[in-house]
N, C-alpha and C positions, 0 to 999 in steps of 0.2 A: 274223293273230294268232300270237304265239310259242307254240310248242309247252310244255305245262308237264309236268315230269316228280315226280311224289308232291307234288303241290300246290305248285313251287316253278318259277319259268321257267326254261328248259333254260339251261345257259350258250351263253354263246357262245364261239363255237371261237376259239381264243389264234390268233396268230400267231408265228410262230418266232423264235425269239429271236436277237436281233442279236449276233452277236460282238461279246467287249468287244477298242476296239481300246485298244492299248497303244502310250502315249506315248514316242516314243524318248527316251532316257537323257539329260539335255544333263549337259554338263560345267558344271560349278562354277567361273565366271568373275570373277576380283575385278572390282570395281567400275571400275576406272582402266582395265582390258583393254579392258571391255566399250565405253568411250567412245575407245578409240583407233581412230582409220583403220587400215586392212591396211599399208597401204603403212609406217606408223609401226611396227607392231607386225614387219613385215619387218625393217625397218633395228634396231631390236632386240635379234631374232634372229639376225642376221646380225652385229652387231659381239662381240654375247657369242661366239657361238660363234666369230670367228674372232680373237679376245684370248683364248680357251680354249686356242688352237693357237699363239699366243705368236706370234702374227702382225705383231703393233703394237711390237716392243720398242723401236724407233728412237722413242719417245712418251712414254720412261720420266719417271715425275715429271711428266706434260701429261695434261690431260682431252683428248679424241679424240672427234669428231661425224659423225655416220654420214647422208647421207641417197642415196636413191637407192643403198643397198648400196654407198657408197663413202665414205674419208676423204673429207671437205670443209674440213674447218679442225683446229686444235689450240691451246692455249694452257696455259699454267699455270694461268690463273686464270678458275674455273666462269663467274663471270658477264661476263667479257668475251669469251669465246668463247660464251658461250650470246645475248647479242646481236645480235653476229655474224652467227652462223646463222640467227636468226630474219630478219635484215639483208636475207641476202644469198640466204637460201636458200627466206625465207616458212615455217618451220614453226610447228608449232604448240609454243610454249614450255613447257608444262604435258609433250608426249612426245617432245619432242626426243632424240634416238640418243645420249646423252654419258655415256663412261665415263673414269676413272680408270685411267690404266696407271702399275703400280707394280712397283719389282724386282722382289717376288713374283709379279707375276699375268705375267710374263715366263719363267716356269720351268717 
């Protein structure tokens, strides 16, 4: 039988208490990010930053398609090069690598 202390059952001994743990930070990922393959969100990265370095200008006035971290095609016009690519190269049309090189973004 429990021991009673001034007419009341004694408690029972707590257990110690669990560190709270803390949830790492995530970053704040638009929606469109969050649904692209690495490989897509690479080829991305890699043609922004290297049209940053005015790398593309021989492209002036042509959209430019990136996969595998390499030009693969060019064309004037978005959607015949964007067929293309999906063509020739299997990606996914919705993150296709395709940017716009224009005399400004040359300088």
């Amino acid at each position: 039988m429990a021991k009673h202390v001034n007419g009341k059952p004694a408690a029972t001994p707590r257990k110690a208490a669990k560190p709270n743990k803390v949830a790492a930070k995530r970053r704040r990922v638009h929606p469109i990010v969050r649904l692209m393959g690495e490989a897509a969100r690479a080829d991305w990265e890699w043609i922004n930053k290297e049209a940053a370095k005015g790398r593309f200008h021989e492209y002036d006035r042509e959209f430019i398609a990136a996969v595998g971290k390499k030009i693969v095609d060019h064309d004037p016009d978005f959607g015949v090069l964007l067929d293309r690519v999906v063509k020739n190269h299997g990606v996914d049309p919705r993150f296709a690598a395709i940017i716009h090189m224009s005399t400004l973004d040359c300088w």
